[in-house]
Phi, psi and omega in degrees: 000327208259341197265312185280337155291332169281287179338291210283342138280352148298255196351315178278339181291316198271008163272312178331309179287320185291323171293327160342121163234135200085085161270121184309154154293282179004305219278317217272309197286325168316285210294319189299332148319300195263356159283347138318266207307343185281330160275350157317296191308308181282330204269008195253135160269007160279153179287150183219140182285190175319306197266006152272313150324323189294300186318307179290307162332283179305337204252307191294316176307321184288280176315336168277350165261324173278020165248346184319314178293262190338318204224071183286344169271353157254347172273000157295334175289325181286353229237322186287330192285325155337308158310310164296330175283339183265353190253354194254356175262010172263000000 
């Protein structure tokens, strides 16, 4: 349940983002970065310890402070999938 609550905040971040207008590249390929690896994660049958979650966690928080200024409608989604990436390796 917790692997489809993140998909479904992916999902909103990139609606969030598609509505945007000027999103820097820099800011728009980081987050499509980690939403590779994130899906990279759930969509892998190895088991992944703690400090893979932590890592996405810690990535998804940095993104959610450089979209603050700029994008304030997108950074709670980033700042809960952080939150959330970080509760599911627990």
């Amino acid at each position: 349940m917790k692997h489809e609550n993140l998909k479904q905040l992916l999902a909103e971040a990139h609606q969030q983002l598609a509505g945007t207008e000027k999103v820097d590249d820099e800011l728009k390929a980081l987050l499509e970065n980690l939403n590779q690896d994130i899906h990279q994660v759930l969509s892998s049958e190895q088991a992944h310890d703690v400090s893979v979650f932590d890592t996405l966690s810690e990535r998804s928080l940095a993104l959610s402070a450089k979209f603050a200024a700029e994008h304030p409608k997108l950074e709670p989604v980033l700042r809960e999938l952080g939150s959330m990436l970080a509760k599911i390796g627990v």
